[in-house]
Structures are given as C-alpha cells and as structure tokens.
C-alpha positions in Angstrom: 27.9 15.7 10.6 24.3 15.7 8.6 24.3 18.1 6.2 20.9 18.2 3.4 17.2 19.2 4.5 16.0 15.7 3.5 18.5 14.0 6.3 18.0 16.9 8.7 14.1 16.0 8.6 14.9 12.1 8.0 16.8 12.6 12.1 13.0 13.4 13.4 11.5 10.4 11.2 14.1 8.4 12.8 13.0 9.3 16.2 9.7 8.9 15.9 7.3 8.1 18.8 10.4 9.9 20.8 10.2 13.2 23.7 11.9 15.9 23.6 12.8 16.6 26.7 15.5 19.5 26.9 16.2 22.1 24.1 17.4 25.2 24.1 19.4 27.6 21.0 22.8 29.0 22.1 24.7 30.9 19.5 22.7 29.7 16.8 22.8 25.8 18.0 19.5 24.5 18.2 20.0 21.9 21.0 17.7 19.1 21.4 17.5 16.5 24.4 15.5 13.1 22.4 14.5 10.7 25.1 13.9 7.2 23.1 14.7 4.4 25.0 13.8 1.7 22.3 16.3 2.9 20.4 19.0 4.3 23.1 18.8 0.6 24.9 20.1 -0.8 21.6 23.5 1.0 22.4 23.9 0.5 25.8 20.9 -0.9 27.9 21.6 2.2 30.3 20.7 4.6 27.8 17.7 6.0 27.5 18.2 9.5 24.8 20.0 11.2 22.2 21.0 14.3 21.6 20.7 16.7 18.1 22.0 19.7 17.9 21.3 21.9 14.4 23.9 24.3 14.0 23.2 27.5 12.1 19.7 27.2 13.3 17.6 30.0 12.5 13.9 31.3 11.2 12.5 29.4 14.1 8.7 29.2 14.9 6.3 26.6 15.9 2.5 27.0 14.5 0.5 25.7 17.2 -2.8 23.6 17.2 -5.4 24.8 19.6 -6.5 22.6 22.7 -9.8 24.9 21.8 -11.0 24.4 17.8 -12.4 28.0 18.3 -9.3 30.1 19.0 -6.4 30.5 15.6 -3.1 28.9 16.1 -0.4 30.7 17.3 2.9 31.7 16.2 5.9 30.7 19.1 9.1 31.9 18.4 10.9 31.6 21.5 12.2 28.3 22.3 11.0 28.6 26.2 7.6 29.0 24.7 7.9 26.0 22.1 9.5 23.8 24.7 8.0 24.9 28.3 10.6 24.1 30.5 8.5 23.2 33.5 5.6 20.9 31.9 6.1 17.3 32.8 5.1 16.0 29.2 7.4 16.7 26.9 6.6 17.0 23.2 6.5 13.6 21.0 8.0 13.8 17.4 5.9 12.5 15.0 6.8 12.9 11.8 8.8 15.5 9.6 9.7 16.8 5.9 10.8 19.6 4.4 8.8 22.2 3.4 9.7 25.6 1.5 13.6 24.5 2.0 12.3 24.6 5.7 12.7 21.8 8.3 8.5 21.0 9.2 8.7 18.5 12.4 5.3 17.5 13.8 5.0 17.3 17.4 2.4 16.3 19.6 1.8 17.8 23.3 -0.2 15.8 26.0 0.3 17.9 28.6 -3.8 19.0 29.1 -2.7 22.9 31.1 -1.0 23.9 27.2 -3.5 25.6 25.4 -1.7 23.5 22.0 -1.7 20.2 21.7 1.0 20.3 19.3 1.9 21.6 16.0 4.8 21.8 13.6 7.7 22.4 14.4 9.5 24.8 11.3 13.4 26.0 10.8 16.2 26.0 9.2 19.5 24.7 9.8 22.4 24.0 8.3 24.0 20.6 9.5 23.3 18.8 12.1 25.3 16.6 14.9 23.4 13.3 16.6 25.4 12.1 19.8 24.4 9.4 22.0 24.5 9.6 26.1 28.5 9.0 25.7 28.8 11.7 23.3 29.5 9.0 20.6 28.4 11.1 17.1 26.3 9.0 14.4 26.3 9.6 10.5 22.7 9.3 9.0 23.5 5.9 7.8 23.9 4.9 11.7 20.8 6.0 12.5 18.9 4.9 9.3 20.5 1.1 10.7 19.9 1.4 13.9 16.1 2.3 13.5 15.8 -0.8 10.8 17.2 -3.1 13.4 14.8 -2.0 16.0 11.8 -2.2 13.6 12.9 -5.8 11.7 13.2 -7.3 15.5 9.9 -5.8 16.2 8.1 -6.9 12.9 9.6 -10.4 13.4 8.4 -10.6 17.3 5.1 -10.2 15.7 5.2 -12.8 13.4 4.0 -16.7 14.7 6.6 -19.2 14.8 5.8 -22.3 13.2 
C-alpha cells in the first residue's frame, strides 16, 4: 500500500507520458486503468498497463482547459465527465504534485470533439494500491526502480559507443 500525498502524486510522475484508459469510483475507490507499455513490457513483454486504485478517494474535480481561449474552465466532478467513456483518446498524465494537501495531476486530452484539452486533475485520497496486469501489487520503491531502469537504458541507448 502507498500511503503520503508526496508518493500518491509521485505514482502519476512515475507514469508519465502514460493513458488513462478506464476509471471509474466505487465505494470511494478511485479506479484507474494506466496504459504504459514502456514500462508494463519491462514485467512481462505481454503487458501493456497498470492499474491504481486510491482508496478513500474523495473531493474530486478536474478544472478544465478550454479547446476555445474565450470560454472559462470548467469545474467536472463526475468521473464519466472527467474520463468520457466513449472518446477514443484517452487522457495522458503529465505530471503531478500536491497542492493544498490535495493530489494536482495534469492531464492532457487530444481527443479534438472535447471542448478541454486537458487540465488538472485534483483529489484526495488516502492510500493507494498499484497492481500490474496479473494483479501483482508494487510498493513505491518498485515503481521508483522500475521507472529508473527504463529511463537509464534509454539515456544509455542515446549515448555513442566508442
């Protein structure tokens, strides 16, 4: 279990450049479907997501960013809004921290019909569980390794051999 605001936002971080491509909140679990092959392959080559669910999840909204600079965010409080279930382009994560002992995530939305093309992402939540497609649960210290593998092999693919 990941427990702390710092390490709930540092799960985001960790899956950056990753879609969400499923959530939904049951009984106060906020359930989230990431789909981030880089780092999913590195399990098992037939994976391709991971799953975080925030328990206790609550005070939820998502301030949006308007497709049109004229027109004032919005407010979405309703995780079918936030997440539209029948879009083809799910949300990318970006980035996250906390802010006012709130979870910010910053999402980005390519899909041009939404009027947003992202926003942020803001709740709050207890702890938090990360599973892989086997259901196999990670500490924070799994993931924090995991993503610094990925990105060493990456930085040294770049470099010229001698």
């Amino acid at each position: 279990m990941i427990v702390g605001n710092e390490n709930i936002a540092g799960i985001f971080n960790i899956f950056h450049d990753g879609a969400i491509s499923r959530a939904d909140l049951i009984d106060e679990v906020l359930r989230l479907e990431i789909e981030i092959s880089y780092l999913a392959e590195r399990i098992d080559p037939s994976y391709t997501r991971f799953i975080a669910a925030f328990q206790n999840a609550r005070d939820i909204e998502f301030s949006t960013w308007p497709r049109d600079r004229s027109a004032e965010p919005r407010k979405l409080t309703s995780i079918l809004d936030i997440f539209v279930p029948e879009i083809e382009s799910a949300p990318e994560i970006l980035s996250a921290e906390v802010e006012d002992d709130r979870i910010a995530a910053v999402l980005s939305q390519d899909f041009q019909a939404c009027d947003f093309s992202g926003g942020y992402l803001r709740f709050r939540a207890d702890s938090a569980i990360v599973s892989d497609e086997s259901g196999r649960l990670y500490t924070m210290l799994e993931l924090e390794e995991l993503c610094a593998g990925y990105w060493d092999e990456w930085e040294q693919s770049k470099t010229p051999s001698g």
